[in-house]
C-alpha positions as CSV (number, residue, x, y, z in Angstrom):
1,X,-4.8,5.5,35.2
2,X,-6.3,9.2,34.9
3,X,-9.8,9.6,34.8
4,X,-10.6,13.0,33.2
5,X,-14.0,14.8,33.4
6,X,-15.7,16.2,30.6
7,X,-18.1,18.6,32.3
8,X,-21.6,18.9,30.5
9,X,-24.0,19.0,33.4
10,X,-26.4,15.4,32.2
11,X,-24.0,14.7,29.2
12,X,-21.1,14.6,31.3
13,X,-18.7,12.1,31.2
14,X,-14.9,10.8,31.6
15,X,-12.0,10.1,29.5
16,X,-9.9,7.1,31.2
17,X,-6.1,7.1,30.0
18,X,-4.2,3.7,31.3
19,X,-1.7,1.2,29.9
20,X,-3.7,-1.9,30.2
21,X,-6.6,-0.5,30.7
22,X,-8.7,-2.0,27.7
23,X,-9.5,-5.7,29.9
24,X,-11.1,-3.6,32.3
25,X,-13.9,-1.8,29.7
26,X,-16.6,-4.0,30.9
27,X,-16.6,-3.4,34.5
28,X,-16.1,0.8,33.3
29,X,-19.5,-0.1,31.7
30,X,-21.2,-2.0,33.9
31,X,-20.9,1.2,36.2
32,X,-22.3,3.3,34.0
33,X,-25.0,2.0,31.8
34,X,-27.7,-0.7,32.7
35,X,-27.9,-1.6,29.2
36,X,-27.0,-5.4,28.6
37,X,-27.0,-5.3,24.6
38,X,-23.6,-3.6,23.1
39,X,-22.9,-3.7,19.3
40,X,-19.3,-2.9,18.8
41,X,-18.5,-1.1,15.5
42,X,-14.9,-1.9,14.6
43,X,-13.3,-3.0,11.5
44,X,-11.5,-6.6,10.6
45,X,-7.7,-5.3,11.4
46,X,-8.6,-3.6,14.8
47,X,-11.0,-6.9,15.9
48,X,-7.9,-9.5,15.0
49,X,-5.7,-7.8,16.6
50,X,-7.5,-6.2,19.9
51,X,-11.1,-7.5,19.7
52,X,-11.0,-11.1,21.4
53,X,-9.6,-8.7,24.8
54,X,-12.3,-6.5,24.7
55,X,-15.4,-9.2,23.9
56,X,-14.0,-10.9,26.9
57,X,-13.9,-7.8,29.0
58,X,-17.5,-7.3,28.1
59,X,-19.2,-10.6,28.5
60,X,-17.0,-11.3,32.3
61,X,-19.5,-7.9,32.9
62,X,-22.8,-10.2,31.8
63,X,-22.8,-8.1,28.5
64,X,-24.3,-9.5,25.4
65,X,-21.9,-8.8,22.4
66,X,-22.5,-8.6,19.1
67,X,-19.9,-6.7,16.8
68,X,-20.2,-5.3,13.5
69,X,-17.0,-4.8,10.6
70,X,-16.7,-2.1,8.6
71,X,-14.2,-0.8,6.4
72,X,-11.5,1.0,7.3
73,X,-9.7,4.9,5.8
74,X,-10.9,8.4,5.3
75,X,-12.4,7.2,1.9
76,X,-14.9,5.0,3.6
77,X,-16.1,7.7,6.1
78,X,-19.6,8.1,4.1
79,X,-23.2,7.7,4.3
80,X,-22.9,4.7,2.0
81,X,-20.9,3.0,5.5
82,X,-23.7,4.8,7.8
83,X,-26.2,2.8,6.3
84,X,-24.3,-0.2,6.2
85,X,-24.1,0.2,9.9
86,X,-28.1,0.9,10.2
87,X,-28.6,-2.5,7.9
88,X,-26.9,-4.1,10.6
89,X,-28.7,-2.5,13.7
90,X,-31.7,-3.5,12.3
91,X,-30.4,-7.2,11.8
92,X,-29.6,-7.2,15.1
93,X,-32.7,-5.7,16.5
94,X,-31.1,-3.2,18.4
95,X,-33.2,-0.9,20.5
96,X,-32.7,2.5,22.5
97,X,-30.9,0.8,25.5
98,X,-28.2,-0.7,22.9
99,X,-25.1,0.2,23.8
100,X,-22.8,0.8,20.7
101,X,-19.7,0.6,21.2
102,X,-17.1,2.8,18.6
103,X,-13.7,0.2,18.8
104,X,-11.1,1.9,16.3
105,X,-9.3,5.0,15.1
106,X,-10.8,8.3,13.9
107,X,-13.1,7.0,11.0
108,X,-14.5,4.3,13.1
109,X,-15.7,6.6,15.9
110,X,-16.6,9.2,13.6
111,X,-18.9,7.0,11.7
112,X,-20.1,4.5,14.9
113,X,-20.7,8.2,16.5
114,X,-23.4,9.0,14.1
115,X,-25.3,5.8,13.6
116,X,-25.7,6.3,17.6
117,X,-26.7,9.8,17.7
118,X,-29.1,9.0,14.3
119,X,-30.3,5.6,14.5
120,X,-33.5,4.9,16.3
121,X,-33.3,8.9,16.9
122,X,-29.9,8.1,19.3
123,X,-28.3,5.1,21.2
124,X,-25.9,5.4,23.9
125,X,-22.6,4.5,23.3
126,X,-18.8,4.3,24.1
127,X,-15.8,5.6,22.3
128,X,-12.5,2.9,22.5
129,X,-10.3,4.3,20.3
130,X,-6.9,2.4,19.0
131,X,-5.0,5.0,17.3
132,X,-3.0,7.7,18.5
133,X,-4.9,10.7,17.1
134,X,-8.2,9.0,18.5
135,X,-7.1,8.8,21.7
136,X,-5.6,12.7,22.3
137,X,-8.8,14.1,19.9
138,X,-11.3,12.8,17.8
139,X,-12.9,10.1,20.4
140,X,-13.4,13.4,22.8
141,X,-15.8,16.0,22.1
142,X,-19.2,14.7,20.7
143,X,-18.5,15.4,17.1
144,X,-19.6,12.9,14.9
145,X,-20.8,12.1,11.4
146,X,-19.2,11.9,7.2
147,X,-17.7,13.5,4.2
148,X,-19.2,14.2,1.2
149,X,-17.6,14.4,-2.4
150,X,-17.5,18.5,-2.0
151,X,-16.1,18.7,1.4
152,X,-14.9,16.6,5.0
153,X,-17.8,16.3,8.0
154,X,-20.5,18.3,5.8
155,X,-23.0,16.1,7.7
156,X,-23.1,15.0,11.3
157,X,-24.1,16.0,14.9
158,X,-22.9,16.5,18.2
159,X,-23.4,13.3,20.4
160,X,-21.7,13.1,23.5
161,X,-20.1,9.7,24.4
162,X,-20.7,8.0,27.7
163,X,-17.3,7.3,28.3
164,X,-13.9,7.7,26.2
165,X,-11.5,4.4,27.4
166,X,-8.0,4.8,26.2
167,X,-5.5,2.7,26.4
168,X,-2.1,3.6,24.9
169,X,-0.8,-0.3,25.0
170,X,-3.1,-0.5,21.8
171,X,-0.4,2.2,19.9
172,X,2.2,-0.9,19.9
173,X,0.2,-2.4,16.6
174,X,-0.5,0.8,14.9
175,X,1.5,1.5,11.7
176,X,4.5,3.9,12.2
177,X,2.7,6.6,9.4
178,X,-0.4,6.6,11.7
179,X,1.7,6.8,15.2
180,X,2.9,10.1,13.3
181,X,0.2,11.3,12.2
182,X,-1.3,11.3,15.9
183,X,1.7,13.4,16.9
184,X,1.8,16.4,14.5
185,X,-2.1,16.6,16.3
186,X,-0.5,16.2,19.3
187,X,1.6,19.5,18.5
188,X,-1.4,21.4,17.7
189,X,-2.7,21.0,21.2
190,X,1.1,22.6,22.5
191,X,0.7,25.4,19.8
192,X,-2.9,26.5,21.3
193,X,-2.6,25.7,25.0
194,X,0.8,24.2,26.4
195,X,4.7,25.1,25.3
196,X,5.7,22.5,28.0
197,X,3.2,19.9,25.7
198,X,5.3,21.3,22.8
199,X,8.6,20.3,24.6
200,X,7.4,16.8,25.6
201,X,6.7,16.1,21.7
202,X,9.7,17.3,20.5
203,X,12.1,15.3,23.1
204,X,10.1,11.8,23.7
205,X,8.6,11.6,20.3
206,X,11.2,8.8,18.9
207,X,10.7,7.1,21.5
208,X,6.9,6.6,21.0
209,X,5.4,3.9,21.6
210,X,7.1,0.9,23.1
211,X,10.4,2.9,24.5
212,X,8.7,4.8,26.6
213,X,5.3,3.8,28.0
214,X,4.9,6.3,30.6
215,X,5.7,9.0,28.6
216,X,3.5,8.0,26.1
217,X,0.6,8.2,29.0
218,X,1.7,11.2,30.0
219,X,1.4,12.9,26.5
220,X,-1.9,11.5,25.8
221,X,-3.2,13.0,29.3
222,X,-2.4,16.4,28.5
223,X,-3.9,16.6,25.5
224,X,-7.1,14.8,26.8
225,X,-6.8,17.3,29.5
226,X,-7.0,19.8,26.7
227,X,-9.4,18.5,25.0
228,X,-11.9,17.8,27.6
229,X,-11.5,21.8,28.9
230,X,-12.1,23.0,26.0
231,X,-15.0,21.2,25.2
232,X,-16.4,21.6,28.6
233,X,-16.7,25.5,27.9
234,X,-18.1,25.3,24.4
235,X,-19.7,21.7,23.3
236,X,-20.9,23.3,19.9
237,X,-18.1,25.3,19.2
238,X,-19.7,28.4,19.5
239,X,-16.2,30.4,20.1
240,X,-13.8,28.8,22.0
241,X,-13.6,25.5,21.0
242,X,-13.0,26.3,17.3
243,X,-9.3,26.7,18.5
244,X,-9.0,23.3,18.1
245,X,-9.4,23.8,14.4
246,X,-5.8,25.4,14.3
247,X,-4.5,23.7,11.0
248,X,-7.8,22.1,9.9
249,X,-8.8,24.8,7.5
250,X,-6.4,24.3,4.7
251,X,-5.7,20.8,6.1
252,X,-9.2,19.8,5.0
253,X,-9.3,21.2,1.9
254,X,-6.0,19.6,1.0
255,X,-7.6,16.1,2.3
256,X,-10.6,16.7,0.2
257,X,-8.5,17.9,-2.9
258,X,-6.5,14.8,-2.7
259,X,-9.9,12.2,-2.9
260,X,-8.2,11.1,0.4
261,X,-5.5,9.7,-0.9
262,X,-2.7,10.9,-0.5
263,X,-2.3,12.1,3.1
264,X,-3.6,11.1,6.9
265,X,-5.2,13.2,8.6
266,X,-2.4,13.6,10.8
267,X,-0.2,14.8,7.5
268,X,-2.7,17.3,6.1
269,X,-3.4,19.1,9.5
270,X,0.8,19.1,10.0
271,X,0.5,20.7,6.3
272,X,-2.2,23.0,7.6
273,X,-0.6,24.1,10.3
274,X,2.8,25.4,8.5
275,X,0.5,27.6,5.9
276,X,-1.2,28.7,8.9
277,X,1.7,29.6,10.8
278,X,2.8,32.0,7.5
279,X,-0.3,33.7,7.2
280,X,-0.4,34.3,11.5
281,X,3.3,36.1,10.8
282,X,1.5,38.0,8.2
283,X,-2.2,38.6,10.3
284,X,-1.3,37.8,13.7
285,X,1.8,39.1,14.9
286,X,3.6,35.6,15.2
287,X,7.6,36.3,15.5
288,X,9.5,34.4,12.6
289,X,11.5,32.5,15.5
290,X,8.3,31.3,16.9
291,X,7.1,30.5,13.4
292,X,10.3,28.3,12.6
293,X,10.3,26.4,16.1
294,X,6.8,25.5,15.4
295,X,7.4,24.3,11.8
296,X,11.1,22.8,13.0
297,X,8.7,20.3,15.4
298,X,6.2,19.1,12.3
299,X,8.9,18.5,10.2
300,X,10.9,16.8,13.1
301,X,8.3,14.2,13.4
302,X,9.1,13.0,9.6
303,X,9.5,14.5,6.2
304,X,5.9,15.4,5.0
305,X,4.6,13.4,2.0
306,X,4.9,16.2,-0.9
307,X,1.6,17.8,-2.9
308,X,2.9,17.0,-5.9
309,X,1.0,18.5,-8.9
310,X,-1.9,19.9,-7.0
311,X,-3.3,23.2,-8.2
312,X,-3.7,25.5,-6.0
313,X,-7.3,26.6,-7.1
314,X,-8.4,23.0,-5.9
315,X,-7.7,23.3,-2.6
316,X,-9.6,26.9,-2.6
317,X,-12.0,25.3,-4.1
318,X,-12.8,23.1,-1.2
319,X,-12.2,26.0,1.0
320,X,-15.2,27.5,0.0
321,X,-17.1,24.0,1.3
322,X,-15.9,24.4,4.5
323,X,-18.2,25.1,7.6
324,X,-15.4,27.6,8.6
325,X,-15.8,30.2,5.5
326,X,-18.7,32.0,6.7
327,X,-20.5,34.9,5.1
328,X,-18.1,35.0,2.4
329,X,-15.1,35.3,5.0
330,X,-12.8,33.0,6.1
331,X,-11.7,32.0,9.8
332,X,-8.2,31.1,10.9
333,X,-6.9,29.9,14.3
334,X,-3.4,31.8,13.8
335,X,-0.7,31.2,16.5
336,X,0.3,34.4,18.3
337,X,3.0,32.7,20.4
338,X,3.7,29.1,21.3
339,X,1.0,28.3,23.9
340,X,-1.4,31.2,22.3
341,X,-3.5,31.4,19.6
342,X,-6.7,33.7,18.2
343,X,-9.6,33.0,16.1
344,X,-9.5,35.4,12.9
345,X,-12.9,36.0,11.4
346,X,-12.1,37.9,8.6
347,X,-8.7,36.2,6.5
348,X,-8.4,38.1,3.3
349,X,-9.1,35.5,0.6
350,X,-5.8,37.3,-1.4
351,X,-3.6,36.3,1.7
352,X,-4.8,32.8,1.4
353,X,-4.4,32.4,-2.0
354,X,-1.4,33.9,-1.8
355,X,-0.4,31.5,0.8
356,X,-1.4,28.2,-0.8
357,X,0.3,29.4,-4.4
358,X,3.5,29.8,-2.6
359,X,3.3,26.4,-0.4
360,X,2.1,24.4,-2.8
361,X,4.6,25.6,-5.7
362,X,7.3,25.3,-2.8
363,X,6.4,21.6,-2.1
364,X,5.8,20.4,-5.8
């Protein structure tokens, strides 16, 4: 097991990576909060398959559990859900030492992230995410909250978790479709920070999850590792963190374009990331070779699910919603290199529409 610090003087916490690791969450727990309430926020396909190990965990640690279903997908990530969540907070009569306790993938810890940091004006509470992209980065970082109909994460806050528990044995039930779409953000991490990251994707990926358990560990470190540096330097992403948004730009908009329908998360940013890489040859210096290794690895993951008959003005349109176009200017983490990137404040609007009317006719 790796134990990996997240250093935010009193909001400072660590991220534990182990096969095998979720029976031991209630003793992690009982370490670290005197709490003996938790609520844990999951939905009905994660609790059937994973929750009986992790209610045991917790009540052999004296913990009194209560959990709390809601529904699952990008679509449901709304305030409509938050206040489904508060409905049920109240039922239960939880109270400022309530421990919540976030028990899914992205959505779930997005959402169960900002009933804690809202609810009785902030609970304390766990991140134990089951899907790939969860574990490597969403569950790391504070960011919580939901989409609305003109844009993705237009409200939440930052609210750091006490701990993030991951434990890659949980990958073996997740759909094939969402095991991908956790590695195309697994290659954004060895884009910004780590060609050797990169490599590991490209060679081990088939071989993800049950093939090759150590391996699997050893990629979700690394990116934790990332993560968890990054974050240490810049919680609110202020400047440095906002690397992490490489691909996210246009990925969102193309997420929000869609209703959420159409792609994963995992498939938009991987989308995101190729129309970034052609405007960084055009802005940012990025070699063409460099350019098509980086696109070679996406698309080596799986074909990409196709944009079919999605205008192009759309997806601007939802651009122009996005907490990243600022002052009438967008910003762009464009790749320099493999293992480099920058943070471009001031994208010509042309180039991106230029971009996205070449992409998007490409893929249709």
């Amino acid at each position: 097991m790796s134990a990996i610090q997240v250093s935010l003087e009193a909001r400072s916490y660590f991220i534990r990576v182990g096969n095998g690791i979720l029976s031991q969450t209630g003793s992690f727990l009982k370490e670290l909060h005197p709490a003996r309430k938790t609520v844990v926020i999951s939905s009905k396909t994660v609790l059937s398959l994973h929750g009986e190990k992790l209610i045991r965990s917790l009540r052999r640690a004296a913990f009194e559990v209560e959990s709390v279903a809601i529904p699952e997908g990008e679509r449901n990530k709304t305030l409509a859900t938050i206040e489904r969540i508060y409905s049920a907070l109240s039922r239960l009569q939880a109270n400022r030492k309530t421990m919540l306790i976030a028990f899914g993938g992205g959505v779930i810890g997005d959402v169960a992230g900002f009933a804690a940091a809202s609810y009785l004006r902030g609970l304390p509470y766990v991140q134990v995410p089951t899907t790939l992209l969860a574990q490597i980065d969403s569950s790391i970082g504070g960011k919580t909250g939901v989409n609305l109909p003109s844009g993705k994460n237009l409200v939440g806050a930052f609210h750091q978790p006490r701990a993030v528990i991951a434990d890659p044995l949980l990958l073996s039930t997740l759909p094939a479709r969402e095991l991908r779409s956790g590695l195309y953000e697994a290659l954004k991490y060895g884009v910004i920070r780590s060609a050797e990251l990169l490599e590991l994707v490209e060679k081990k990926h088939k071989r993800f999850p049950s093939r090759d358990k150590q391996g699997l560990e050893q990629m979700i470190t690394k990116c934790a590792r990332i993560k968890a540096e990054i974050v240490s330097q810049d919680e609110t992403e202020s400047e440095l963190r906002m690397v992490l948004n490489y691909g996210h730009t246009l990925g969102h908009a193309l997420e929000a374009a869609t209703r959420y329908k159409t792609f994963t998360h995992g498939e938009a940013i991987a989308h995101g990331m190729i129309m970034a890489n052609q405007l960084a040859e055009q802005l940012n210096g990025l070699d063409a070779s460099e350019a098509g290794r980086i696109n070679a690895s996406i698309l080596g993951i799986a074909p990409l699910p196709r944009p079919r008959r999605l205008r192009w003005s759309e997806v601007f349109r939802h651009m122009l919603s996005d907490k990243k176009f600022v002052d009438q200017k967008f910003r762009f983490v464009l790749p320099r290199c493999v293992g480099q990137v920058d943070i471009v404040k001031d994208v010509p609007q042309s180039a991106v529409r230029s971009v996205l009317r070449s992409y998007l006719h490409a893929e249709s």
